[in-house]
N, C-alpha and C positions, 0 to 999 in steps of 0.2 A: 038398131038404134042404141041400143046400150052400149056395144063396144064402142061405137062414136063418143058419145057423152064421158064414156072412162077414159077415150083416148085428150077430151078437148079438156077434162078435169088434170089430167097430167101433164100436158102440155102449158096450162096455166102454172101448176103447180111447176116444175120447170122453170118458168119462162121469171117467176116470180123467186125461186132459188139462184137465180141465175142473177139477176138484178140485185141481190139479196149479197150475196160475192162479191162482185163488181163493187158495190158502194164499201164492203169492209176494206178489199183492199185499197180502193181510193183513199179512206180512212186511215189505212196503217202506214202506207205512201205520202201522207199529209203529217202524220207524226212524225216522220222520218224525216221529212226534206223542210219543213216550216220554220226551225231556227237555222238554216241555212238561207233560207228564200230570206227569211226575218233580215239575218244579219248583212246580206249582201242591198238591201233596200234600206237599213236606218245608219248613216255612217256611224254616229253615234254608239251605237251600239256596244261597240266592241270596246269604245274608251270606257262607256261606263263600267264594262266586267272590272278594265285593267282598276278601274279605283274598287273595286268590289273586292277582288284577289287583294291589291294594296290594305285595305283595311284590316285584312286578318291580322296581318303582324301589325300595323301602323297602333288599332287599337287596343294591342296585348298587354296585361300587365306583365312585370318582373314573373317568368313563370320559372316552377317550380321542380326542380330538376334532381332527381339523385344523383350521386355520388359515381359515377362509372369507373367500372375497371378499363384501363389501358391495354388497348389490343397491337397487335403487334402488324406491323404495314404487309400485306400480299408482297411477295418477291416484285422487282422493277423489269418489264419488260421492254425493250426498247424497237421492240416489234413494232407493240400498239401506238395507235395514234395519238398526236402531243397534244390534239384538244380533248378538254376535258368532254365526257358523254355520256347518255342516261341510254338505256336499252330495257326496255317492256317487251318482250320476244310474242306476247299473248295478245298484244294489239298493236303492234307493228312499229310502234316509237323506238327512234334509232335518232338522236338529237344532241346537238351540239349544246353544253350547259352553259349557259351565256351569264358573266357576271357582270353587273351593272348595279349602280348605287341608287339608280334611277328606277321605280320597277315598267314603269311608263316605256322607258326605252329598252328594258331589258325584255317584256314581255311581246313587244312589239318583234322582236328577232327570232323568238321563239319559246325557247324553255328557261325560265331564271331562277339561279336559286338565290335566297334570299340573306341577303349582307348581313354580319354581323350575329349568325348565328352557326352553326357547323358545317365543314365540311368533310369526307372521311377520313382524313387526315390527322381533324381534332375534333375526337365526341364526344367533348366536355358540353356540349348542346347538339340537340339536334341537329341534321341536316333539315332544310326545307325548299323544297323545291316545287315551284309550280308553273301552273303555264293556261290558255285560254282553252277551252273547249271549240269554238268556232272559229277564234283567227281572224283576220284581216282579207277586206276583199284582195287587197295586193296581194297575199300568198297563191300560190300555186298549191294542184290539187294535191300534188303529192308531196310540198314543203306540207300542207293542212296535216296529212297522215302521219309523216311521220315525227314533226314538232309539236304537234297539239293534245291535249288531253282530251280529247272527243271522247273516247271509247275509255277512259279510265273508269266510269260509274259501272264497266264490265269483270273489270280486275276481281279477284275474291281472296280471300284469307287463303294462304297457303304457294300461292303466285311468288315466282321469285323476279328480282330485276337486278342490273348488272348497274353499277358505273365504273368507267375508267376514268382515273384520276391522277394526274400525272402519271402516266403509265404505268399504273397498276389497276388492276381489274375488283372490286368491291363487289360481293352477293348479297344485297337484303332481300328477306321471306315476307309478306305481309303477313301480319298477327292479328289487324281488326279494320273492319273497312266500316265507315259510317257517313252519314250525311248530319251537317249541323251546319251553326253560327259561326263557330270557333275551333279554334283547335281544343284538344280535350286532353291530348297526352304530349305534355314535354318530355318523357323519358323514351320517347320511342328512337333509334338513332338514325331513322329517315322519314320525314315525311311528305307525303305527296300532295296536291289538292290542286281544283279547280272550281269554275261555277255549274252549277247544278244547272241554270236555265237562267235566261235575259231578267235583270232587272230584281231576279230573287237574290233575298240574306243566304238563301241554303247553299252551301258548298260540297262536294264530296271529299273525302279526305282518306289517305290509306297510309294506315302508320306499318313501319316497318322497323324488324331488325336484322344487324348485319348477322350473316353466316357464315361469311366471309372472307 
């Protein structure tokens, strides 16, 4: 009778770890797939990021900028490709930089970087480039992967990324990654950013400089 009772004690115990599993990973699986399920159910959605992203520069004051030394342009290779591109090699962005005065229609295509402030060319201001975390239901799974910032809050200090810019190839290293309001560093000579999550002020943001 006893090894019954220890066998029916364990097999609850069991049956109740086992249950116990099952609901975490339904839990981690619902973290995982919810602002996708979100954004493919509210059309809206996705416009609102783009004014959320817009706002960062729209509501910037005159920011404050040193003085940079003048770097000398990467040799011209007429190898690389004549559009310009951003490459994350650590979360798989390989994406066409799309320039639009619009950010509405530039974010909508993919990655835009943002008018009126640098590009590597001239970095008398920074570069600033951003783009949506989630995307448009129209994108395709693998346009989502490789033009969107999904996976950018993964990036860390030390990460390097490429652009080609008229056929020249540019290295920035990230120096500080944070989540905020706003941007916080105009002297950085690249920055990246997108939204944190639907409907929130918090953005993440990774300021970089060239190595390049």
């Amino acid at each position: 009778m006893g090894k019954k009772n220890t066998l029916k004690v364990l097999s609850k115990i069991y049956l109740i770890g086992g249950i116990v599993l099952v609901f975490l990973a339904f839990a981690a699986l619902s973290v995982s797939f919810y602002p996708n399920i979100w954004y493919s159910l509210k059309d809206d959605a996705s416009a609102q990021d783009t004014t959320s992203i817009a706002q960062v520069v729209e509501d910037k004051q005159e920011p404050e900028v040193e003085e940079k030394i003048e770097r000398s342009l990467p040799p011209l290779d007429e190898t690389l490709p004549k559009e310009n591109i951003i490459k994350i090699s650590t979360i798989g962005v390989d994406a066409e930089i799309i320039q639009h005065e619009d950010p509405y229609k530039g974010l909508l295509k993919g990655t835009w970087i943002v008018p009126e402030f640098g590009t590597p060319e001239n970095n008398e201001l920074p570069i600033i480039i951003a783009a949506h975390r989630f995307g448009y239901t129209s994108w395709s799974r693998e346009f989502r992967y490789t033009n969107s910032f999904y996976n950018l809050p993964k990036t860390k200090v030390g990460d390097t990324i490429q652009i080609i810019w008229n056929q020249r190839v540019y290295e920035y290293e990230i120096y500080k990654a944070e989540d905020d309001t706003q941007i916080t560093d105009y002297n950085a000579d690249l920055i990246l950013y997108t939204c944190r999550m639907y409907n929130s002020p918090i953005r993440v943001f990774r300021y970089l400089q060239r190595v390049n």
